[in-house]
C-alpha positions in Angstrom: 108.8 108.4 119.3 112.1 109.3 120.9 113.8 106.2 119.8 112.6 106.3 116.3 113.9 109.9 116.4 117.4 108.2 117.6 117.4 105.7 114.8 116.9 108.0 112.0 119.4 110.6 113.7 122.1 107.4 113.5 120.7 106.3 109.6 121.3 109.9 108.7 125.0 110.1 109.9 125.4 106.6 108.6 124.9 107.4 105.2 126.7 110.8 105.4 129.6 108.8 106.4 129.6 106.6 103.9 128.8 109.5 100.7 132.3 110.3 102.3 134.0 107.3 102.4 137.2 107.2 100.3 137.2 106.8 96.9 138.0 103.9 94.3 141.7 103.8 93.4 141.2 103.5 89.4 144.8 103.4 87.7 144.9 105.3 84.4 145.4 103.4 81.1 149.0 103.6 79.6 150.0 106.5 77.1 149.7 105.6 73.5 152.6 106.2 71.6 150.7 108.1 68.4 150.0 110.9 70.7 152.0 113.9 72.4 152.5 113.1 76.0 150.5 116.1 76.8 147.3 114.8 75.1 147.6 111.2 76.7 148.0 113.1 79.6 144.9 114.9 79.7 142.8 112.3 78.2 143.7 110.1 80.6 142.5 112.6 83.3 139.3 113.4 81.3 138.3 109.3 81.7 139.8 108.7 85.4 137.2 111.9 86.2 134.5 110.6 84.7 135.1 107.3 85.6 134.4 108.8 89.3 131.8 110.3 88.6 130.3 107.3 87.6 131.4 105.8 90.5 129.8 108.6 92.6 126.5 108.8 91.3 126.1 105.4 91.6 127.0 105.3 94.9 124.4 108.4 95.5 121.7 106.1 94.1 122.1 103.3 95.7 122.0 104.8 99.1 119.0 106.8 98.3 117.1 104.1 97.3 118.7 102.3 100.2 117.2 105.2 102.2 114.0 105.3 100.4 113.1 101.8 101.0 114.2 102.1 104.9 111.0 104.9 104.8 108.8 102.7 103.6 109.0 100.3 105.8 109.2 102.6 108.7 105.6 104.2 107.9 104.7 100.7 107.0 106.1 99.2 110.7 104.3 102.6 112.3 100.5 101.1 110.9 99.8 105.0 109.9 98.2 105.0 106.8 98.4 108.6 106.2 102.5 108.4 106.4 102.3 105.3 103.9 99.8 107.6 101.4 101.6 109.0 98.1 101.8 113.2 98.1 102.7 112.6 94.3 104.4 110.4 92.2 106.2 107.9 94.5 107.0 110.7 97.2 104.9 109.8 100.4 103.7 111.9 103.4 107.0 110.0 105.3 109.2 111.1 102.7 108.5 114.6 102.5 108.2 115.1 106.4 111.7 113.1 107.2 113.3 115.8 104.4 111.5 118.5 105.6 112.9 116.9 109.3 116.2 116.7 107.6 116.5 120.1 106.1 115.4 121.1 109.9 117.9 119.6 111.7 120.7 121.3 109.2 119.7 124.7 109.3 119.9 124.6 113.6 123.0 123.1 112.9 124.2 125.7 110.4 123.6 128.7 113.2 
């Protein structure tokens, strides 16, 4: 139990590290000469921005399904049927108790 305890502990800090990794480099398209400088300017801002953002949330899904999966297959590898039994939806008993775990494990590390 300990060293299942360990494992998630490192998975955790694993994926924090890499939400936090450094961002794409995304070079902004060239002004257009119909347009004040000012206007290129900020519209070229407006799509690098959401061009991150993109970026982001797709990173954010991938590791949580990543993450998700990883679950799975740890309440499937622990033969307990109850952890493997859906709460609702496609949340499971493990789900729910490794973010109630999770949400643990921050607030003793918030005071």
């Amino acid at each position: 139990m300990m060293t299942l305890i360990r494992i998630y502990c490192a998975f955790v800090m694993f994926v924090c590290s890499g939400a936090a990794a450094a961002e794409p480099v995304v070079s902004p398209s060239p002004p257009t000469a119909s347009g004040s400088p000012a206007a290129t300017i900020t519209q070229s801002v407006a799509e690098l921005s959401a061009q991150r953002a993109a970026a982001e949330r797709s990173k954010i899904y991938r590791t949580g399904a990543a993450y998700g999966r990883w679950l799975d297959q740890v309440a499937k590898d622990s033969g307990n049927t109850f952890l493997q039994r859906a709460v609702f939806d496609r949340v499971t008993w493990m789900r729910l108790l490794s973010c109630a775990v999770a949400l643990a494990l921050l607030s003793l590390l918030n005071f």
